[in-house]
py3Dmol code that shows the C-alpha trace and the ligand (Angstrom):
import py3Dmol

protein = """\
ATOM      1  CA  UNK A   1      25.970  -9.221 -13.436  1.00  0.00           C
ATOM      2  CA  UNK A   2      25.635  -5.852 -14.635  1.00  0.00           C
ATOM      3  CA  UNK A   3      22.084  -7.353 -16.357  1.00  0.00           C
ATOM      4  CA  UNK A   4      20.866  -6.955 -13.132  1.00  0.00           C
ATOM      5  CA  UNK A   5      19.393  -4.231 -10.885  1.00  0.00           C
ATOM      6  CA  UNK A   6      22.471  -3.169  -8.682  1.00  0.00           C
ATOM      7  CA  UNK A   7      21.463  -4.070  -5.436  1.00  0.00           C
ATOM      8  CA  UNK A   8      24.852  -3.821  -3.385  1.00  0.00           C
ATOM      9  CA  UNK A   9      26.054  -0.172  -2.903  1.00  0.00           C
ATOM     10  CA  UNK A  10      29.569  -1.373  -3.367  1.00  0.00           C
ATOM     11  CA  UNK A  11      29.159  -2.525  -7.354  1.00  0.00           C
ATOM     12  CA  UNK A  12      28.136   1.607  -7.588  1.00  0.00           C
ATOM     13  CA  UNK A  13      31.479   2.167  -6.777  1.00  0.00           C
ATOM     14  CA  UNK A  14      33.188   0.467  -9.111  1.00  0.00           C
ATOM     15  CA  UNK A  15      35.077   2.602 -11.948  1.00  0.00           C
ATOM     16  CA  UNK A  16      32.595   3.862 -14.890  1.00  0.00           C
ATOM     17  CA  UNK A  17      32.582   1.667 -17.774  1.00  0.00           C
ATOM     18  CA  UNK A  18      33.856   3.909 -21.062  1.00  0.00           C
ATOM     19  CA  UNK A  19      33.000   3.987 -24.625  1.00  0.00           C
ATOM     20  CA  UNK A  20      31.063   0.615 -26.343  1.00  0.00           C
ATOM     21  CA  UNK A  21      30.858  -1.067 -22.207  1.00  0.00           C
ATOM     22  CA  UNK A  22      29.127   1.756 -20.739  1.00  0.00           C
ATOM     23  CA  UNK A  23      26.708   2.416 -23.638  1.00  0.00           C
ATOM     24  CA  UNK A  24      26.047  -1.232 -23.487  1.00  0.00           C
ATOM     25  CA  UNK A  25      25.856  -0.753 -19.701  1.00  0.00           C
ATOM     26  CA  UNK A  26      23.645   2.406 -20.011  1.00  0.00           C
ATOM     27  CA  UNK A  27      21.248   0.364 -21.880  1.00  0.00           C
ATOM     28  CA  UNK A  28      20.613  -3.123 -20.420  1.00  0.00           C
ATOM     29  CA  UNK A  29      21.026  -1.945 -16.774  1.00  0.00           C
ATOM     30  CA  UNK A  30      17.928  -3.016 -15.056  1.00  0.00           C
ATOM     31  CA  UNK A  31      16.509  -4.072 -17.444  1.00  0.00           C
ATOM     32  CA  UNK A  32      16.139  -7.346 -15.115  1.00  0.00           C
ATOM     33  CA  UNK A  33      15.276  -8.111 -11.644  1.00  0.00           C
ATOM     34  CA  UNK A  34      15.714 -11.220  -9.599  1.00  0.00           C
ATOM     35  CA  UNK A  35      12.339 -12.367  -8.012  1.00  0.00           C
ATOM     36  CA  UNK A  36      12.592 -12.744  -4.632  1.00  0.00           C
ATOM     37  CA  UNK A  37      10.486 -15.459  -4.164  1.00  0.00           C
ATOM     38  CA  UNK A  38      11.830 -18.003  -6.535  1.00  0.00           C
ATOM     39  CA  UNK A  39      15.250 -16.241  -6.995  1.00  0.00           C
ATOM     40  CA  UNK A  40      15.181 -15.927 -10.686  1.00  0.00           C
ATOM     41  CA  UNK A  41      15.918 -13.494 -13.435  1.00  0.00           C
ATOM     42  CA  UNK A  42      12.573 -11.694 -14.464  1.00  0.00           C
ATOM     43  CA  UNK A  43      12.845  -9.325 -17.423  1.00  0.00           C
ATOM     44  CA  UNK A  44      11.329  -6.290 -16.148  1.00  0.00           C
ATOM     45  CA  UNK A  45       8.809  -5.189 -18.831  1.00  0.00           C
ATOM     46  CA  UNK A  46       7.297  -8.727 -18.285  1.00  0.00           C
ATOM     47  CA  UNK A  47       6.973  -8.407 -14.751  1.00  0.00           C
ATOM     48  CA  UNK A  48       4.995  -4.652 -15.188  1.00  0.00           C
ATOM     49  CA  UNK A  49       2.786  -6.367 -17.497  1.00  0.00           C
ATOM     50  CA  UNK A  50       2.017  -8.608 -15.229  1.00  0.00           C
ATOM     51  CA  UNK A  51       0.737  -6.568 -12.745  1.00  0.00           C
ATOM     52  CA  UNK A  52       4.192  -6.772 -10.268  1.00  0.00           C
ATOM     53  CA  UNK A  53       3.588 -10.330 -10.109  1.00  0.00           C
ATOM     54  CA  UNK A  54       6.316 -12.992 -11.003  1.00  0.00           C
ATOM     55  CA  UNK A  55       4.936 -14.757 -14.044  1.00  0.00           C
ATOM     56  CA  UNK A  56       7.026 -17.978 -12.352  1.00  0.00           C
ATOM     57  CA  UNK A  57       6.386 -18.168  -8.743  1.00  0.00           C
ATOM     58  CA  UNK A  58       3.528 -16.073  -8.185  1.00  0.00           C
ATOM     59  CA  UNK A  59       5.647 -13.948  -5.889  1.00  0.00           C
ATOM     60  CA  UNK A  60       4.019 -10.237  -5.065  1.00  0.00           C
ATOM     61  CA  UNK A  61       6.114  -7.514  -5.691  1.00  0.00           C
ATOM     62  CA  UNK A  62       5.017  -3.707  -4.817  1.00  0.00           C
ATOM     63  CA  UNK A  63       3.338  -1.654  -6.520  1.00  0.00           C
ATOM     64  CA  UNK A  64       3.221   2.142  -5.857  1.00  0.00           C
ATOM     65  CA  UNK A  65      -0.093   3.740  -5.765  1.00  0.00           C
ATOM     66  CA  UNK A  66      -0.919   5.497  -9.354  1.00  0.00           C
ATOM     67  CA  UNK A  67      -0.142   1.744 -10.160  1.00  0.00           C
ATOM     68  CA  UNK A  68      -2.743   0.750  -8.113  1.00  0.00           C
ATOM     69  CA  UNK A  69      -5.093   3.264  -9.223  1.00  0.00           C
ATOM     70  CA  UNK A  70      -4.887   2.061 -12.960  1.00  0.00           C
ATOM     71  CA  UNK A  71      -4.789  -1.478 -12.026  1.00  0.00           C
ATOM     72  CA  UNK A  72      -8.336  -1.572 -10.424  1.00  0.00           C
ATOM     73  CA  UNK A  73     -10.238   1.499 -11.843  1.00  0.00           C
ATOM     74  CA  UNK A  74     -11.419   1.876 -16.198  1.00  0.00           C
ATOM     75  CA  UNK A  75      -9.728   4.894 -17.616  1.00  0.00           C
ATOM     76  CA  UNK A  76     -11.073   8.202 -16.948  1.00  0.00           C
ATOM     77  CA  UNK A  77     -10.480   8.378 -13.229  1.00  0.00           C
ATOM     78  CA  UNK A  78      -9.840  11.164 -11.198  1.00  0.00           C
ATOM     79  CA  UNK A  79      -7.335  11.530  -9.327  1.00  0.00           C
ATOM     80  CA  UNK A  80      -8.926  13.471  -6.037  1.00  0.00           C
ATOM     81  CA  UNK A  81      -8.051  15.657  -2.596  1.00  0.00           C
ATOM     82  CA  UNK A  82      -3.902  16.363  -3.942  1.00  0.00           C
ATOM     83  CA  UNK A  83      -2.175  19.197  -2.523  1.00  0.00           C
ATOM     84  CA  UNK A  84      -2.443  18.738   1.118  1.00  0.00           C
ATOM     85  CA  UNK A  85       0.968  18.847   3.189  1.00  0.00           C
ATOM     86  CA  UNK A  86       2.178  18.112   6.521  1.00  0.00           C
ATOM     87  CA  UNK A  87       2.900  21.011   8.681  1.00  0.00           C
ATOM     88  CA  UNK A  88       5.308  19.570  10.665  1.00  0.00           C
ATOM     89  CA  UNK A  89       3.414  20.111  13.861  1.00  0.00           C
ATOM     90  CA  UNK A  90       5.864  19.044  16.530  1.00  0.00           C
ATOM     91  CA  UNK A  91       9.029  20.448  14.433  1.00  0.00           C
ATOM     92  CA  UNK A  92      10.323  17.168  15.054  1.00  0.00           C
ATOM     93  CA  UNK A  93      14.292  15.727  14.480  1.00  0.00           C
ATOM     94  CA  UNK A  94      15.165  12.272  14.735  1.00  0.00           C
ATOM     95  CA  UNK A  95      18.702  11.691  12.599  1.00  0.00           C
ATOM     96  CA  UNK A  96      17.214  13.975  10.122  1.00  0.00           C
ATOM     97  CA  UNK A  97      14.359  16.347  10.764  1.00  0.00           C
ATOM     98  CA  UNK A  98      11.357  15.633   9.453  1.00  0.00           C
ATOM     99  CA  UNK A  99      10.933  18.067   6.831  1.00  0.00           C
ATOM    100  CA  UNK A 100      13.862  16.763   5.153  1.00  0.00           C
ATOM    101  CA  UNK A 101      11.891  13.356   5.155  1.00  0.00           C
ATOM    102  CA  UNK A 102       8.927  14.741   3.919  1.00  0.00           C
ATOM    103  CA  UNK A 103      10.832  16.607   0.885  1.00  0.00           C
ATOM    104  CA  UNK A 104      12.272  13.427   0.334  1.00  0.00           C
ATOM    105  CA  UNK A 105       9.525  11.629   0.129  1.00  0.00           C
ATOM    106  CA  UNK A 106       7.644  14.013  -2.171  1.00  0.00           C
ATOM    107  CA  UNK A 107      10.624  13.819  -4.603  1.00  0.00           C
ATOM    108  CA  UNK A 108      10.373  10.008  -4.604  1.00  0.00           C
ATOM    109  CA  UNK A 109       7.021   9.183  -5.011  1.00  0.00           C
ATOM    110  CA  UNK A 110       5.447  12.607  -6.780  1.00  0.00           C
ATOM    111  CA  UNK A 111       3.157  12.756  -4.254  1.00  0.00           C
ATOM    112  CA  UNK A 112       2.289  15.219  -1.293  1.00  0.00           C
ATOM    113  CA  UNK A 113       2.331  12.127   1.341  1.00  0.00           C
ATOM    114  CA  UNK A 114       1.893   8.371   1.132  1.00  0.00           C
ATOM    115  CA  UNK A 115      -2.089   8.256   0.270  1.00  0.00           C
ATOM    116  CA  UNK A 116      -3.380   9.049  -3.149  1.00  0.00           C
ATOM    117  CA  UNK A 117      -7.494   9.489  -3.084  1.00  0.00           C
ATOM    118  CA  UNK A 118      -9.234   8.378  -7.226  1.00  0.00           C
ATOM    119  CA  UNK A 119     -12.611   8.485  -7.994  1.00  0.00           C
ATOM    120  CA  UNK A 120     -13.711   6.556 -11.202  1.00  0.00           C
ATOM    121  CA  UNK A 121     -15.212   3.621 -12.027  1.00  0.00           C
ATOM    122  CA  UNK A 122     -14.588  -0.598 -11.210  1.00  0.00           C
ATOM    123  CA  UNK A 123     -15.605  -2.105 -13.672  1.00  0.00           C
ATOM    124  CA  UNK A 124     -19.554  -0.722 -13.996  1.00  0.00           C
ATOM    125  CA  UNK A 125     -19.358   0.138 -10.040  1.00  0.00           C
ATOM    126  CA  UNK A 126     -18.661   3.875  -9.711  1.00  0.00           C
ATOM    127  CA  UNK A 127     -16.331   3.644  -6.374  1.00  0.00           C
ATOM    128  CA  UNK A 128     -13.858   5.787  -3.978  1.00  0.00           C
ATOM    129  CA  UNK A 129     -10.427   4.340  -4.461  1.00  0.00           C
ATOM    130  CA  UNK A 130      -8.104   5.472  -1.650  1.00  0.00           C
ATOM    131  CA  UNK A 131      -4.488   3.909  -1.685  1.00  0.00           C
ATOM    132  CA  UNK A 132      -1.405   4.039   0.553  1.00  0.00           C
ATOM    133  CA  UNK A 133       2.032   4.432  -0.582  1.00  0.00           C
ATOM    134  CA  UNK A 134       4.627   2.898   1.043  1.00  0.00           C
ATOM    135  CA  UNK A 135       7.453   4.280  -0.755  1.00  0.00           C
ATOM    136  CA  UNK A 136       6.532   7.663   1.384  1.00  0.00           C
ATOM    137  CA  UNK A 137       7.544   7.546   4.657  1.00  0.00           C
ATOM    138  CA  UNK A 138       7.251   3.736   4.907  1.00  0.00           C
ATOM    139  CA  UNK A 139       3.251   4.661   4.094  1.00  0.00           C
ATOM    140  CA  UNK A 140       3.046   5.997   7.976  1.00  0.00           C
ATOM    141  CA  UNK A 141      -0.439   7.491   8.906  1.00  0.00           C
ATOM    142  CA  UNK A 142       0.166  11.455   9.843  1.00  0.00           C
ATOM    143  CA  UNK A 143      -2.542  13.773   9.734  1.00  0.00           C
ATOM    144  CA  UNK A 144      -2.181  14.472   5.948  1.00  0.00           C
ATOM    145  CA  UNK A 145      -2.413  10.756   5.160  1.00  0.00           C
ATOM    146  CA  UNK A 146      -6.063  10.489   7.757  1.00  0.00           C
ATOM    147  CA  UNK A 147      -7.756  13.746   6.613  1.00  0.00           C
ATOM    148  CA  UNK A 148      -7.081  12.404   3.056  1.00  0.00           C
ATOM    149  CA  UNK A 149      -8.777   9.491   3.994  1.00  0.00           C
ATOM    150  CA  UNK A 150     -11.503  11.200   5.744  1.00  0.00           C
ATOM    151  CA  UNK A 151     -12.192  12.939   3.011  1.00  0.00           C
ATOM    152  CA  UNK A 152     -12.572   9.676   0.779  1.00  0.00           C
ATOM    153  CA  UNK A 153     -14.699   8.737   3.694  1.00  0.00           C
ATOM    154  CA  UNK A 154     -16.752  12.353   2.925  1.00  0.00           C
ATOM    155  CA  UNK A 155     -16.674  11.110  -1.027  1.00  0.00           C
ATOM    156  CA  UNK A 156     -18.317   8.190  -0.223  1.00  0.00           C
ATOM    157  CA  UNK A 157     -20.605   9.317   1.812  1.00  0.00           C
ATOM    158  CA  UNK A 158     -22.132  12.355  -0.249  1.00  0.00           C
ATOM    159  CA  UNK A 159     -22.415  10.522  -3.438  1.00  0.00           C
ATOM    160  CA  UNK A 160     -23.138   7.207  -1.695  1.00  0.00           C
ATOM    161  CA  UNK A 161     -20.549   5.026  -3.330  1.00  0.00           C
ATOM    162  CA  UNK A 162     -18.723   1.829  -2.040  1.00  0.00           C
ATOM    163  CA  UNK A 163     -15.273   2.782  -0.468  1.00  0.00           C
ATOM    164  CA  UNK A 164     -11.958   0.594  -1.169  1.00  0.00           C
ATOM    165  CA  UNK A 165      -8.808   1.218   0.834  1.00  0.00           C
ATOM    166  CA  UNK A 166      -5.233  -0.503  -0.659  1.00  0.00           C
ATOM    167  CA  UNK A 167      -3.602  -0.200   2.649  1.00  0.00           C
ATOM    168  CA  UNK A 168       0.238  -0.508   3.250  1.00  0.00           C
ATOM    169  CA  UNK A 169       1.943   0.636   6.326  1.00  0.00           C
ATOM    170  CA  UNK A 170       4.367   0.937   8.573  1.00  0.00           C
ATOM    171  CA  UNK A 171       1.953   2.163  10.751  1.00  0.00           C
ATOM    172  CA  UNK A 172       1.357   5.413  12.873  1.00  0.00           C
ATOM    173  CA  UNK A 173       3.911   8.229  11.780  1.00  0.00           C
ATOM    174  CA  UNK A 174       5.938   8.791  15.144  1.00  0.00           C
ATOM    175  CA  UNK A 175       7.218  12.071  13.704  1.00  0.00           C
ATOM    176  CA  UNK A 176       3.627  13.797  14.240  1.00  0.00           C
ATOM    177  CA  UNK A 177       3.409  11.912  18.057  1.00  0.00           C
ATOM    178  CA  UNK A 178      -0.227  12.051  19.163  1.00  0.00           C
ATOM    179  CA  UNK A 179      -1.513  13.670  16.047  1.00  0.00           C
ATOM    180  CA  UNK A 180      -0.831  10.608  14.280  1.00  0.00           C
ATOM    181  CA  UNK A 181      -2.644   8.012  16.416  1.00  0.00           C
ATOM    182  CA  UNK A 182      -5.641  10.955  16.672  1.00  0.00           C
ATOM    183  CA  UNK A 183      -6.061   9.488  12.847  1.00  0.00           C
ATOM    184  CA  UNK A 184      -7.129   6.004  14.144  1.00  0.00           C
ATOM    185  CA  UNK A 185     -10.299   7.195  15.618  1.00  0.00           C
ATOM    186  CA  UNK A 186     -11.361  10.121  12.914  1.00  0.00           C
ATOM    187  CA  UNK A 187     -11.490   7.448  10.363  1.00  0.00           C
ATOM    188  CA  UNK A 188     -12.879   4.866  12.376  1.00  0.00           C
ATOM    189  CA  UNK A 189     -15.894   7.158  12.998  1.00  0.00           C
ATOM    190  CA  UNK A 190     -16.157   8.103   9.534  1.00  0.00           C
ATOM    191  CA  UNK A 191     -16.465   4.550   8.767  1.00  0.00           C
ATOM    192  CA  UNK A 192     -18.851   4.206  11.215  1.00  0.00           C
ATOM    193  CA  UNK A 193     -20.933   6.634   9.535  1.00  0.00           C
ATOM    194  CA  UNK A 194     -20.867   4.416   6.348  1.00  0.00           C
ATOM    195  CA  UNK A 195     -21.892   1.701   8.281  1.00  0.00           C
ATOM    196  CA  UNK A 196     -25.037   3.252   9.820  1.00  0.00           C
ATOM    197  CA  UNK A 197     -25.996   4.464   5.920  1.00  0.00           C
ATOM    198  CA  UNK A 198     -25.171   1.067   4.845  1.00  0.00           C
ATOM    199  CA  UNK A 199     -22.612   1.979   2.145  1.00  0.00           C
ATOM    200  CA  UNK A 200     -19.743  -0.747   1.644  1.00  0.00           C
ATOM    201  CA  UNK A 201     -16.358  -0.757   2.414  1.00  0.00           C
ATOM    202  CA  UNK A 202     -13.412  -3.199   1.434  1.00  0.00           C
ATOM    203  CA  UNK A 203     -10.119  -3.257   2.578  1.00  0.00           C
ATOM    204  CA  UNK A 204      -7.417  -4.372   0.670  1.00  0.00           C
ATOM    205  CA  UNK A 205      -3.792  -5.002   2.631  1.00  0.00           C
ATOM    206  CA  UNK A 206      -0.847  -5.410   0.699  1.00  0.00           C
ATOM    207  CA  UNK A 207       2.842  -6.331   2.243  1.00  0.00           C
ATOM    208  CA  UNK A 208       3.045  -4.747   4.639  1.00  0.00           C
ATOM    209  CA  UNK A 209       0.252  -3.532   6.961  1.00  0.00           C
ATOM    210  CA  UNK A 210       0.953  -2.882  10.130  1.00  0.00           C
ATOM    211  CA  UNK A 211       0.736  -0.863  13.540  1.00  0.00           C
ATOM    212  CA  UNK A 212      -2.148   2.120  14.119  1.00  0.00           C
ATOM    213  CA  UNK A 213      -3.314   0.858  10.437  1.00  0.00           C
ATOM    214  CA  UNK A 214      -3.800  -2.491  10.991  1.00  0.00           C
ATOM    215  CA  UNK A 215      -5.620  -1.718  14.709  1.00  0.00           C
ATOM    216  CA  UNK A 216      -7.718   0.741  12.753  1.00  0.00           C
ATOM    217  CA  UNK A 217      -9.427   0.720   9.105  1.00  0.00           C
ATOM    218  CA  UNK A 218      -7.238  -1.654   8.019  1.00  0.00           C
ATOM    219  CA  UNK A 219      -9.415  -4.094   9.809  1.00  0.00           C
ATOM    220  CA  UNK A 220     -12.964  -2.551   9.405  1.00  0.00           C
ATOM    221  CA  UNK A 221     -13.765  -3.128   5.903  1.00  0.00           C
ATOM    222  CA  UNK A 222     -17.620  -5.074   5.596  1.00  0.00           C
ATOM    223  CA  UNK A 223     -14.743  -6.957   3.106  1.00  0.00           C
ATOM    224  CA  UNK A 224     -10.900  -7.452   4.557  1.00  0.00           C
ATOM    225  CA  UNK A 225      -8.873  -9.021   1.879  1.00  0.00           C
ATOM    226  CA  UNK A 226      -5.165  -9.600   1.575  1.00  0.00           C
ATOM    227  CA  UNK A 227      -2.687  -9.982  -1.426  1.00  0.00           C
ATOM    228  CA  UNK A 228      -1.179 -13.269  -1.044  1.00  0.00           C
ATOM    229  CA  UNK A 229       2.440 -13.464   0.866  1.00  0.00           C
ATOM    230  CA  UNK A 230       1.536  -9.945   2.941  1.00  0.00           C
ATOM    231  CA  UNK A 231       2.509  -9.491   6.102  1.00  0.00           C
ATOM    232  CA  UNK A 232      -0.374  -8.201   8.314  1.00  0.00           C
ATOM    233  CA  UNK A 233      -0.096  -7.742  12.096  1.00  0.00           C
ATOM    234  CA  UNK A 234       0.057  -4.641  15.049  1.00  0.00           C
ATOM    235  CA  UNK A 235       3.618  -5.214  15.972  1.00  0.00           C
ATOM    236  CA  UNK A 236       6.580  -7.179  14.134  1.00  0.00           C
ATOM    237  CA  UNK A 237       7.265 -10.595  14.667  1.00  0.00           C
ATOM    238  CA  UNK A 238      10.685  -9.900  16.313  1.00  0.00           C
ATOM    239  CA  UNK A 239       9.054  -7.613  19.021  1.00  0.00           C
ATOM    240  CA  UNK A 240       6.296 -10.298  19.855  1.00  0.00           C
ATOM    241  CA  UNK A 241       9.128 -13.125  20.263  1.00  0.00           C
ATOM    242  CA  UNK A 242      10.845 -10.869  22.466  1.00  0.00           C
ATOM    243  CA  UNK A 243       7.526  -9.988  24.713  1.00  0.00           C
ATOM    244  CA  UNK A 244       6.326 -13.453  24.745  1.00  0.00           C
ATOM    245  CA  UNK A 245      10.095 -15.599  24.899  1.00  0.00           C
ATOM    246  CA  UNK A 246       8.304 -17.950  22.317  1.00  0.00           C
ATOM    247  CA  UNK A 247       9.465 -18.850  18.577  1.00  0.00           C
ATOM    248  CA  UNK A 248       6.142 -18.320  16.980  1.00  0.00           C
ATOM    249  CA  UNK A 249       5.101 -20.721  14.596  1.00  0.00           C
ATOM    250  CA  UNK A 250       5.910 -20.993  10.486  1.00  0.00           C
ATOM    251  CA  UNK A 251       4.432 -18.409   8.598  1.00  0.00           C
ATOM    252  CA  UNK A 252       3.201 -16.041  11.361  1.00  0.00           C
ATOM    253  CA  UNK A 253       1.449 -12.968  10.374  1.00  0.00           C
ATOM    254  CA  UNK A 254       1.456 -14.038   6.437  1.00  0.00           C
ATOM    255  CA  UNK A 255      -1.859 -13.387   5.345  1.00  0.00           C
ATOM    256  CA  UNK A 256      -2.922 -16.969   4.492  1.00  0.00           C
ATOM    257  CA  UNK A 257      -1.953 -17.906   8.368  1.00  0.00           C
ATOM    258  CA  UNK A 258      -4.392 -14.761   9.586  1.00  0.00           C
ATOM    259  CA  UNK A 259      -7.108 -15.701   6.866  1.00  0.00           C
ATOM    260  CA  UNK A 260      -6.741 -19.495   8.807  1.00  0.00           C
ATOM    261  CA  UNK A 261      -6.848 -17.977  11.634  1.00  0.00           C
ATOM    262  CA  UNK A 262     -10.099 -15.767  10.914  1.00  0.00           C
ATOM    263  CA  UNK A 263      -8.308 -12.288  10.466  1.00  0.00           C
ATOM    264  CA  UNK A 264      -9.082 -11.841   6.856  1.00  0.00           C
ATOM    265  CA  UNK A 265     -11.961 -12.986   4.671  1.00  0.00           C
ATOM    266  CA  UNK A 266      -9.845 -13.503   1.407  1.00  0.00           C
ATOM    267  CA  UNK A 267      -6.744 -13.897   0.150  1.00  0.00           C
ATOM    268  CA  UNK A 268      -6.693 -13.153  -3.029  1.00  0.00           C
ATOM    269  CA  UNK A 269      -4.046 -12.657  -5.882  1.00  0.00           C
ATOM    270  CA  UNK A 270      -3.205  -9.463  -7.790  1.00  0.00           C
ATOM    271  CA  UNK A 271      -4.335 -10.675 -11.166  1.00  0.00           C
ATOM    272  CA  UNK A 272      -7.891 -11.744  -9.481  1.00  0.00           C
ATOM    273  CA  UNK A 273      -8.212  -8.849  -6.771  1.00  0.00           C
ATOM    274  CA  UNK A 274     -10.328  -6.476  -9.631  1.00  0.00           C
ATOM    275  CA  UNK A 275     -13.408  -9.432 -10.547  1.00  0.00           C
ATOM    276  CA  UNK A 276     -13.363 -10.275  -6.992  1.00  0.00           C
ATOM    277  CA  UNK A 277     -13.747  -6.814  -5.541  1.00  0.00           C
ATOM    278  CA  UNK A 278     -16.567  -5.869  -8.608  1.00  0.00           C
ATOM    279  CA  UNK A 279     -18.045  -9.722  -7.763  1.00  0.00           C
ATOM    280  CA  UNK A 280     -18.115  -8.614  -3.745  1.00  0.00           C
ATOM    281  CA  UNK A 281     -19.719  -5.287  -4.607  1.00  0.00           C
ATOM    282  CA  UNK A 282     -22.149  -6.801  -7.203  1.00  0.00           C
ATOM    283  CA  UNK A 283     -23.482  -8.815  -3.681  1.00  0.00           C
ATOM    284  CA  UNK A 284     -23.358  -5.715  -1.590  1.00  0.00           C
ATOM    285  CA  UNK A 285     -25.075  -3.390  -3.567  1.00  0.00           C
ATOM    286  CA  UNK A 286     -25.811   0.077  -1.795  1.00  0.00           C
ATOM    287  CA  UNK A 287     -29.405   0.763  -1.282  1.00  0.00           C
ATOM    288  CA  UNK A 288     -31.056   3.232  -3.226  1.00  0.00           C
TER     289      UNK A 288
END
"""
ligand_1 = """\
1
ZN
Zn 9.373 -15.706 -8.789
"""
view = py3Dmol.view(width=600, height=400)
view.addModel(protein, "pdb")
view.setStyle({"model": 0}, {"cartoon": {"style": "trace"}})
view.addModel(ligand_1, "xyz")
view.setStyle({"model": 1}, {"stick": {}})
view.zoomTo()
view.show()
């Protein structure tokens, strides 16, 4: 088993292998993962070259956000708006405080906070590329995470260029209280400015997308398309069942029940997502 990513925090324990074992260890360890849609062994380097996507099933795995950056923009992007940080503004503790969470994060991901802001090229469309991280802080919206955006918003805006947003959330970040859902509405009105100067804007949600994203730009885009298998909704399925004393029906909050159900225009897979978005663009077009 050791050919697979450790999952289980007890096989860590277990003694170190010495001598030949462990440099055989050392070597192959994770090396493979098991998918987790179709359960089977995946060599790793053919599942990055595949974009995160399981060359059997199809199945969507994450990808964290310089990923995305390369995956839909031609080389010689620029990486944009870096260096902002959370102040902390309520000096908040839950079972660790959040500073610790935020250093954490940082270490993790090698960014400042779960948003990364690119300017460059899709395809021959010059575009702003803003994308969430997840791997931060569950890719909770604080105020570092809208005034990036905003300022992607500002990007767009100035040089009038078509906006994407690769969204994945938890959802507001309770840490920063009201400052957090204050986000919702700064970028909604930003958007709304693109709107009234007729500049395009896609969203893209990726697994998962939820909360004070989903009730805010998540859902705004001219364009709202999801990677297949994502789950999309305001609050989790458990929470709903609970509120409602229903079982809700198969599939619920997947994204191809919500594009049935005429929450998304597209669902579209990883491999596609770049043609489509320069295709949906092409048809926009920004007026001179
Ligand atoms: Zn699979």
């Amino acid at each position: 088993m050791s050919w697979f990513k450790r999952e289980n925090a007890d096989l860590t324990s277990a003694p170190a292998p010495e001598g030949e074992d462990a440099e055989r260890r050392v070597r192959t360890d994770g090396l493979w993962v098991k998918c987790l849609g179709c359960r089977q062994a995946i060599w790793k380097a053919d599942l990055e070259a595949n974009l995160n996507v399981c060359p059997k099933c199809g199945y969507h795995f994450g990808m964290d956000a310089q990923e995305r950056v390369a995956s839909l923009l031609e080389p010689g992007y620029e990486l944009v708006d870096q260096g902002l940080r959370s102040t902390d503004p309520l000096n908040f503790t839950d079972i660790k405080p959040y500073k610790l969470r935020l250093e954490q994060g940082r270490r993790q991901t090698g960014l400042d906070d779960a948003i990364l802001n690119a300017v460059g090229d899709l395809g021959p469309i010059p575009v702003v590329l803003s994308v969430m991280e997840y791997a931060f802080a569950g890719g909770s919206m604080g105020a570092v995470v809208g005034e990036t955006i905003a300022r992607a918003v500002d990007r767009s805006l100035a040089g009038r260029k078509p906006l994407i947003i690769v969204t994945a959330s938890g959802g507001a970040r309770m840490q920063e209280g009201i400052v957090s859902l204050l986000q919702m509405a700064k970028i909604s009105s930003g958007l709304a400015q693109m709107d009234d100067k007729r500049i395009p804007y896609i969203c893209v949600l990726t697994h998962p997308t939820y909360g004070g994203v989903t009730a805010s730009f998540a859902m705004l885009g001219d364009l709202n398309v999801a990677e297949p298998g994502a789950l999309i909704g305001f609050a989790g399925p458990r929470v709903i069942e609970q509120t409602i004393r229903q079982k809700l029906p198969e599939g619920f909050q997947r994204s191809e029940f919500l594009l049935e159900k005429g929450f998304l225009d597209a669902v579209m897979s990883r491999k596609e997502l770049k043609q489509y978005l320069i295709r949906a663009l092409e048809f926009m077009q920004v007026p001179a």
